[in-house]
MITOR-763119 format. One record per residue (C-alpha): x, y, z. Coordinates in nm, 2 decimals. Layout:
# residues N
> px  py  pz
> X  Y  Z
...
***
This chain:
# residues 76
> px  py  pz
> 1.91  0.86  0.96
> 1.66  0.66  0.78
> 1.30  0.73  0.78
> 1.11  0.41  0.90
> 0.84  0.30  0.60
> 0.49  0.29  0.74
> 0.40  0.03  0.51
> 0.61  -0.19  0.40
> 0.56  -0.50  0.07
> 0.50  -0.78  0.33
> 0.20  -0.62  0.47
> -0.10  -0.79  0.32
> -0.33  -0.54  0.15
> -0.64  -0.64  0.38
> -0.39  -0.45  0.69
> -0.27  -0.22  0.49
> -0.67  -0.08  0.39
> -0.74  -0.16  0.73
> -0.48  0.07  0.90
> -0.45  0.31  0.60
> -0.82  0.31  0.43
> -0.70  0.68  0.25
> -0.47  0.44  0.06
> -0.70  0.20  -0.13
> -0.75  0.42  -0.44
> -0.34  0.36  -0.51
> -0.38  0.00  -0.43
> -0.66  -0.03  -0.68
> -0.46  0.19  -0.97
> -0.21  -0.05  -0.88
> -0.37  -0.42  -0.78
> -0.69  -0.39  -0.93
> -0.96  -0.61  -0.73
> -0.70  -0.74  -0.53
> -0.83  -0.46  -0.26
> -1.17  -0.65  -0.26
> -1.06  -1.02  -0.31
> -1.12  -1.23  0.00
> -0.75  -1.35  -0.02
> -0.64  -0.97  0.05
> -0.63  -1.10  0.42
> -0.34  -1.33  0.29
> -0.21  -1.18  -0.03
> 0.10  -0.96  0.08
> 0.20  -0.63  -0.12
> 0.43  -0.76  -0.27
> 0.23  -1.08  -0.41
> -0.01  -0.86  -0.54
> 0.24  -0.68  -0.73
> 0.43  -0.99  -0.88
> 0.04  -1.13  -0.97
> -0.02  -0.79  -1.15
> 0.37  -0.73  -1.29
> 0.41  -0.44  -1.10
> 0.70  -0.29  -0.93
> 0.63  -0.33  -0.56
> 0.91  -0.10  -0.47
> 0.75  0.20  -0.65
> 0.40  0.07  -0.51
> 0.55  0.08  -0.14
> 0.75  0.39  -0.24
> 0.40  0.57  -0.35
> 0.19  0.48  -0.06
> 0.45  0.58  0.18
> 0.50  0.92  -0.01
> 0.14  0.99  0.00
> 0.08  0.90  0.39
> 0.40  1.12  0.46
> 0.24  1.41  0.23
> -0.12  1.35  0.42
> 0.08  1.39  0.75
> 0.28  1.70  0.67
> -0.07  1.88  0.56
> -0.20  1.76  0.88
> 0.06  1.96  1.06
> -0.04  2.26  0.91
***
């Protein structure tokens, strides 16, 4: 079985802060200012990645990784 992706690339990055604000330090290594733009309401994941020629996959892939590591020390 599969896990489910908490975020995915076609979230824009204004949800993804929103729901997720532990994650906007990756974003920004990743997308730069794109976290603070006022098209981050609009601008999907994976936009920002092709506007910055970056591999969304391994963005997605890193903020999911991290959530799922915050979670698992949570448990603890």
């Amino acid at each position: 079985m599969t896990k489910a992706l908490k975020i995915t690339k076609n979230m824009t990055i204004a949800q993804v802060i929103y729901d997720y604000p532990e994650t906007e330090e990756i974003l920004q290594k990743h997308l730069g200012h794109c976290t603070t733009c006022p098209a981050a309401s609009m601008e999907t994941i994976a936009l920002g990645a092709h506007l910055h020629e970056k591999d969304v996959t391994e963005i997605v892939k890193e903020l999911n990784e991290f959530l799922d590591k915050k979670a698992n020390e949570e448990k603890k």
